[in-house]
C-alpha positions in Angstrom: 0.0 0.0 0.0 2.9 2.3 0.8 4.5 1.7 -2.3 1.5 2.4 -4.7 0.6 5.5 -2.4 4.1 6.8 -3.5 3.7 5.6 -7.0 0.2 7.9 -6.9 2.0 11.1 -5.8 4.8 10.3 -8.1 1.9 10.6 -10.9 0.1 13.1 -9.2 3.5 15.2 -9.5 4.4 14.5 -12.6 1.0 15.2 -14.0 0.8 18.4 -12.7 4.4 19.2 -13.5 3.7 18.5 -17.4 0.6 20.6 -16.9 2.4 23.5 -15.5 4.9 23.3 -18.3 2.9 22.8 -20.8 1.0 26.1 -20.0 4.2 27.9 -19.9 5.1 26.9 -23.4 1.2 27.5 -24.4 2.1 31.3 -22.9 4.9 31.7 -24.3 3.9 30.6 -28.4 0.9 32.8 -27.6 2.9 35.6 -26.1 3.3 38.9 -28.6 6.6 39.8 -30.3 8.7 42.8 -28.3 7.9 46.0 -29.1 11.2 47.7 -27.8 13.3 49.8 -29.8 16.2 48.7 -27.5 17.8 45.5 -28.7 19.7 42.9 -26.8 22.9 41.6 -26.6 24.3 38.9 -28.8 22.6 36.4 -26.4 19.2 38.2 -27.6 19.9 38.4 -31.4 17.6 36.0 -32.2 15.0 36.7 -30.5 11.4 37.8 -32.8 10.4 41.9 -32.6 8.1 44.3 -33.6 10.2 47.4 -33.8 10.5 48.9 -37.5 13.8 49.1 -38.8 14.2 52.3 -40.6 17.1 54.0 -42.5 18.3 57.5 -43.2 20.8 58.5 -46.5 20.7 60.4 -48.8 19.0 58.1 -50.9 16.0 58.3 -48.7 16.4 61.5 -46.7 12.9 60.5 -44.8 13.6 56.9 -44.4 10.0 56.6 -44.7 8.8 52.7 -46.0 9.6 52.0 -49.5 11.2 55.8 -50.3 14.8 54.7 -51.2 16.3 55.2 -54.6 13.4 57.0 -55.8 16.0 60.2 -57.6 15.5 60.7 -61.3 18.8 61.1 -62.5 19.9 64.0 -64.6 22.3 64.1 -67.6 24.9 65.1 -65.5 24.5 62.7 -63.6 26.9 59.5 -63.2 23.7 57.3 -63.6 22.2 59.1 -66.5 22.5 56.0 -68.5 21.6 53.5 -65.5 18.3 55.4 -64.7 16.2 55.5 -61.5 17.7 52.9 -58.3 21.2 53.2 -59.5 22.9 54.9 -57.1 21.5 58.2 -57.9 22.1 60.3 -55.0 25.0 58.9 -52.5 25.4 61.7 -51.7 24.2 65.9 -50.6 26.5 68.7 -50.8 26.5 71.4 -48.1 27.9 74.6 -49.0 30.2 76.8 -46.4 28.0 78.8 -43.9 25.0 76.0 -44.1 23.5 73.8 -41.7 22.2 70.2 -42.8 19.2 68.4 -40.9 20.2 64.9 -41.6 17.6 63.3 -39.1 13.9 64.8 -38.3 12.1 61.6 -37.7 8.9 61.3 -35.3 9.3 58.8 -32.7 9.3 56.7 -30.2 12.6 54.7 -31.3 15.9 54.7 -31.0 19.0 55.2 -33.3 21.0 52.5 -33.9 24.2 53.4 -36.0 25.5 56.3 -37.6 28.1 56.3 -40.7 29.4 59.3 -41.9 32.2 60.8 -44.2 33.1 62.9 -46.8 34.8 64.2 -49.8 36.3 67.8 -51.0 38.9 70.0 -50.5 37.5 70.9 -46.5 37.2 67.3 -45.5 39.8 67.3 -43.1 38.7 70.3 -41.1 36.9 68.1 -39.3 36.4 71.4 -36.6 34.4 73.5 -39.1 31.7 71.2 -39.1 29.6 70.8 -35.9 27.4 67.8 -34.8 24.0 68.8 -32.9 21.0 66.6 -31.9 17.9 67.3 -30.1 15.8 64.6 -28.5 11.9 65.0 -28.2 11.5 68.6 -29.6 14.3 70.5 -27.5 15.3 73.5 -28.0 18.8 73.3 -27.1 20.6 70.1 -28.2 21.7 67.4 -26.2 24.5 66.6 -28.8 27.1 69.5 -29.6 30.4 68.2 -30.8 32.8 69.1 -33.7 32.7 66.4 -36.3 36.2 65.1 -36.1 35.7 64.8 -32.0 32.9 62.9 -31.8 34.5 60.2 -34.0 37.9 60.2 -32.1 39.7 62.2 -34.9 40.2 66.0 -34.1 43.2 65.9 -36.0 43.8 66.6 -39.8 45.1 63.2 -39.9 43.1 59.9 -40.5 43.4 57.4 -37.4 41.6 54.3 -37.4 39.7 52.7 -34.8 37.8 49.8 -33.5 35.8 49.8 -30.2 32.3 49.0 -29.2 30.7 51.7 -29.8 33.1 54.2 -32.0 34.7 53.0 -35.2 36.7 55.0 -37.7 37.2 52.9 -41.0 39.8 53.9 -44.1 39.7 56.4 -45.2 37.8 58.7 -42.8 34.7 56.5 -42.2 32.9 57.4 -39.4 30.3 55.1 -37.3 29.4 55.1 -33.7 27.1 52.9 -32.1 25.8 54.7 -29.0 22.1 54.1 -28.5 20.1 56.8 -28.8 16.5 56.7 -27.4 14.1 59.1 -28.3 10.6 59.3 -27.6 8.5 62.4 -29.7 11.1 63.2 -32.1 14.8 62.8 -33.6 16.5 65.7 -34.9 20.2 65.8 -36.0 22.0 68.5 -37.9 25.1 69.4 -39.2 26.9 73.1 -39.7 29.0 73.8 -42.3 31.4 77.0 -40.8 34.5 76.1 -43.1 35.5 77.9 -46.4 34.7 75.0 -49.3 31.7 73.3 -50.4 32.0 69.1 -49.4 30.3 66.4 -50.2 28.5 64.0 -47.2 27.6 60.7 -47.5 25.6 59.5 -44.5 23.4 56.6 -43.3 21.3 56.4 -39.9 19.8 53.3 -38.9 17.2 53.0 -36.3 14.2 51.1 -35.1 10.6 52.7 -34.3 9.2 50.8 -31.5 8.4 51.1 -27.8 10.9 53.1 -25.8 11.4 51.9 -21.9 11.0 54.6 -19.2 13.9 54.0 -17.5 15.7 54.6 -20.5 17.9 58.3 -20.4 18.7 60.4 -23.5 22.2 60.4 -25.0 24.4 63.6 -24.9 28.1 64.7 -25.9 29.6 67.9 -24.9 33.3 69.1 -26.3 35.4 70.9 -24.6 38.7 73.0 -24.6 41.2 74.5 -22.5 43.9 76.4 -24.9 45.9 76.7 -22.4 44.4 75.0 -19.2 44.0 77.2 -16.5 45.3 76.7 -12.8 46.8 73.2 -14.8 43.3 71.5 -14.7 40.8 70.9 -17.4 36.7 70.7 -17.0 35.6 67.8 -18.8 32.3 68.4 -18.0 30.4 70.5 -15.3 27.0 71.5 -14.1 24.9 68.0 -14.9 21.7 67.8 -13.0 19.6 65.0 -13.2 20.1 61.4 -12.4 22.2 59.4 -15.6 25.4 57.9 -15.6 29.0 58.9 -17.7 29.6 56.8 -20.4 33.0 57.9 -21.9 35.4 60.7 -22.6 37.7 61.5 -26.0 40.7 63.3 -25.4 42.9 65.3 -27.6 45.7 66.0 -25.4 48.1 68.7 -26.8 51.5 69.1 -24.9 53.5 72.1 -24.5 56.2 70.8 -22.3 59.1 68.7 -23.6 58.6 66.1 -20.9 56.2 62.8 -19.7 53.0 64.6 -19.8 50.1 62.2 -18.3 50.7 62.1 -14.8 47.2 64.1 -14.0 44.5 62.9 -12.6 40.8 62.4 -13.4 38.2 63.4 -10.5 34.3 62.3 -11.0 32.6 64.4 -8.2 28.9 63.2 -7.9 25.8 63.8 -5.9 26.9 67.0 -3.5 31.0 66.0 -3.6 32.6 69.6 -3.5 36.7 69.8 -2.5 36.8 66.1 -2.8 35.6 63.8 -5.2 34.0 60.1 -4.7 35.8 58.8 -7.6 39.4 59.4 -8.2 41.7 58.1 -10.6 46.0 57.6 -10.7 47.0 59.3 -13.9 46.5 59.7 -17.6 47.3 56.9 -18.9 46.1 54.8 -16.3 42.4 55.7 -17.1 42.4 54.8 -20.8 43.5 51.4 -19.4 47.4 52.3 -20.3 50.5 52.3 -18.1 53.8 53.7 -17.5 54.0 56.3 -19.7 52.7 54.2 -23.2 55.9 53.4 -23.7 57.4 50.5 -25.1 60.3 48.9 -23.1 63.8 50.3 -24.3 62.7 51.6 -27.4 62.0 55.7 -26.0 58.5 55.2 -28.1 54.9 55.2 -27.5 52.5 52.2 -27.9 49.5 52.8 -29.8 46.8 50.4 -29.3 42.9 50.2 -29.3 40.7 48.1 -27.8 37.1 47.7 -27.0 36.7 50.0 -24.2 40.1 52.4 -24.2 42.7 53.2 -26.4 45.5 55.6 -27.2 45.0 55.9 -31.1 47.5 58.8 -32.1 50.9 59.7 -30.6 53.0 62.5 -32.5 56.2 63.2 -30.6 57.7 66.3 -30.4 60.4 65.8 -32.6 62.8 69.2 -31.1 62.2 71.5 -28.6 60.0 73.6 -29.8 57.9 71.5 -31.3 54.5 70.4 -29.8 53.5 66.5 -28.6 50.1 65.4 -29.5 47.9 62.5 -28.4 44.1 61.0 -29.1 43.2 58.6 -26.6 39.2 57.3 -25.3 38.3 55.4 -22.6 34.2 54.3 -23.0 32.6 52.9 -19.4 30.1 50.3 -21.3 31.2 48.1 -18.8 31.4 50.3 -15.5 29.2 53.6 -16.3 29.5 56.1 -13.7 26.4 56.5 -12.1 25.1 59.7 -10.1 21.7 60.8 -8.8 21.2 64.3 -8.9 24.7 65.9 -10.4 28.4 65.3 -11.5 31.5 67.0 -12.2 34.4 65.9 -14.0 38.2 67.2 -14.1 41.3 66.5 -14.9 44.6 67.8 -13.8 47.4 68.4 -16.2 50.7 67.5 -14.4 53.7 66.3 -15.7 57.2 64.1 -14.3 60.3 65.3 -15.4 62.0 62.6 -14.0 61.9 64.4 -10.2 59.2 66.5 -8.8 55.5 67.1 -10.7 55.5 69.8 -12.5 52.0 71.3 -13.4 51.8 71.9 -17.1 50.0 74.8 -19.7 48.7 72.0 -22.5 46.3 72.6 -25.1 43.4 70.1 -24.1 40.2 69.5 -25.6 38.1 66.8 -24.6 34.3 65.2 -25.6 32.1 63.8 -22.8 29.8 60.9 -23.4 26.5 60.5 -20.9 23.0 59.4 -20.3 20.6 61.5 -18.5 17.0 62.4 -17.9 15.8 65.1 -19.5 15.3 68.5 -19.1 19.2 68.9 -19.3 21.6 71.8 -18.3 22.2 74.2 -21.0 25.8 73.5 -22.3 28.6 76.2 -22.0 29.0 78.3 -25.4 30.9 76.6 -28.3 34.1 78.2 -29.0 34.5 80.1 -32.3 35.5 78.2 -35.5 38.6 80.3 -34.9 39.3 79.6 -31.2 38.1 75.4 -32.6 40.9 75.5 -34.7 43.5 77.7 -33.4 47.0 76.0 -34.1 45.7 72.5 -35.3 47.4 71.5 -38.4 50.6 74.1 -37.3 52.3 71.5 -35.2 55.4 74.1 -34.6 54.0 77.1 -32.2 55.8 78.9 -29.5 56.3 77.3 -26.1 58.2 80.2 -24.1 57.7 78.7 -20.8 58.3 75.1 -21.6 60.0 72.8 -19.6 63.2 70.8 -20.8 64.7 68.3 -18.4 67.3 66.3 -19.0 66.7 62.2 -19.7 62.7 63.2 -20.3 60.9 61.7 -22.5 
């Protein structure tokens, strides 16, 4: 009797096991698609949605549903002889003293990926053209950048790169993947304030679907000290609202004929005032670097780039009067830096000799990457296309004051 009591709740159990199951897997082949914008991670790829993927080039300039490669070519056109839906219109030209809306799309949704580059004598002043978006019908953007910064390349050089979520292809390809919620309305221009007519060719790819409330709005602030004041730079200042930091771009100009990266950067957060929460142990250590970049016994600096940091660029001074100049990111994917109500961010420029710091008068200009809710601080003024610009491409400029010390670097 025991035995077949057992055996009963054995079945019992099992049968309502199988039932329980079997009503999960009813659920879940009845359950709707997702209706988020926000995709997953690899793990999630394959997982069904109802989001729209949408696309903006110049080949749709809308990317409204079945509107690409609708341009009637002309006879000067390359495609004259092809006709309509062969590459008719890669690209628009924006003529000096214009500004481009290359986004205006209602929402909710969220942008995916951005590519941009282009062609013509003013391509590589990459600092007379300005980025700007707006989320949700703002008035002031949340997104105000020079080009060339907010790709990692401020200077009239092509450097590549490959990280998570900025990548800089040949020749001067640019893409970024930072998501971009929006929930009304996507607007993203771009202002011309250099002397020759270029051509763009763009392409933004993004999903319409449900946005999550607790998802924050993307912004990018640039910034420059030229020279750095009291030897310390702002990276960013004045942030209310609760968000979290999500990366910083540096292009680190030095004036002193020595090691360079020995300042620190401070995140002060949620009331810190003389002293910060979060402090770091040099330049080089927060792009995930060390002992001066340099590669053992050979008096040279190692460029490398990797998902999350990277020093990309390293010119030398190559005499005394001469000026040193770096590119290096550091993206906090992994370990964003939260805050709650407001956040400061600094960095001191200090030098080594070999001997005692010395504080320093570099040319530093940085770009700030964060999340926030919205309404958001109104930014500091951009500085003029003239104060942008002011010795880049003149590598040789005056350096009365610098510092020469014998065995530096």
């Amino acid at each position: 009797m025991k035995i077949r009591s057992k055996s009963l709740v054995v079945g019992a159990l099992f049968v309502a096991v199988s039932a329980a199951l079997l009503t999960v897997v009813s659920g879940c082949s009845r359950a709707k698609y997702s209706r988020s914008a926000i995709p997953g991670d690899l793990n999630t790829l394959c997982l069904l949605s109802d989001a729209e993927s949408r696309s903006i080039s110049p080949e749709n300039l809308t990317g409204e549903r079945g509107g690409g490669a609708k341009e009637v070519p002309n006879e000067d056109s390359k495609a004259y002889r092809l006709g309509k839906g062969w590459k008719v219109r890669p690209c628009v030209t924006i003529k000096p003293g214009k500004t481009f809306e290359l986004m205006n799309t209602e929402g909710p949704g969220l942008i995916q990926n951005m590519w941009i580059t282009m062609a013509g004598d003013g391509s590589l002043e990459r600092r007379c053209y300005i980025l700007r978006m707006y989320w949700d019908d703002e008035k002031e953007p949340s997104v105000e950048c020079p080009l060339g910064d907010f790709f990692c390349n401020a200077y009239k050089k092509w450097e590549p790169l490959s990280s998570q979520v900025v990548c800089v292809g040949p020749r001067q390809a640019f893409s970024c993947f930072w998501p971009m919620p929006f929930r009304k309305r996507a607007r993203i221009t771009l202002e011309h304030c250099g002397k020759e007519p270029i051509a763009l060719f763009y392409q933004i790819n993004y999903a319409l679907g449900e946005v999550p409330d607790d998802a924050a709005y993307f912004h990018a602030q640039f910034r420059r000290s030229n020279p750095t004041k009291g030897s310390l730079h702002m990276i960013l200042d004045g942030v209310k609202g609760r968000g979290h930091y999500a990366g910083t771009y540096f292009a680190w100009r030095c004036r002193n004929y020595i090691w360079w990266g020995e300042g620190e950067i401070k995140f002060y957060m949620d009331g810190d005032t003389e002293y910060p929460t979060i402090c770091g142990t040099g330049a080089e250590d927060y792009v995930l670097g060390s002992h001066n970049f340099e590669v053992l016994n050979e008096k040279k600096f190692w460029i490398y780039n990797t998902p999350y940091a990277g020093l990309i660029q390293a010119e030398e001074a190559k005499e005394p009067d001469s000026v040193s100049s770096f590119g290096m990111y550091r993206w906090h994917v992994t370990d964003p830096v939260r805050f709650n109500n407001d956040l400061r961010v600094t960095i001191q420029d200090l030098g080594w000799a070999p001997g005692p710091y010395v504080t320093q008068n570099s040319d530093i200009s940085t770009t700030a990457f964060w999340y926030q809710t919205e309404p958001h601080a109104t930014f500091p003024k951009l500085p003029s296309i003239k104060e942008l610009e002011e010795d880049y491409g003149n590598e040789l400029v005056s350096r009365k004051n610098s510092i020469k010390a014998k065995g530096a670097k």
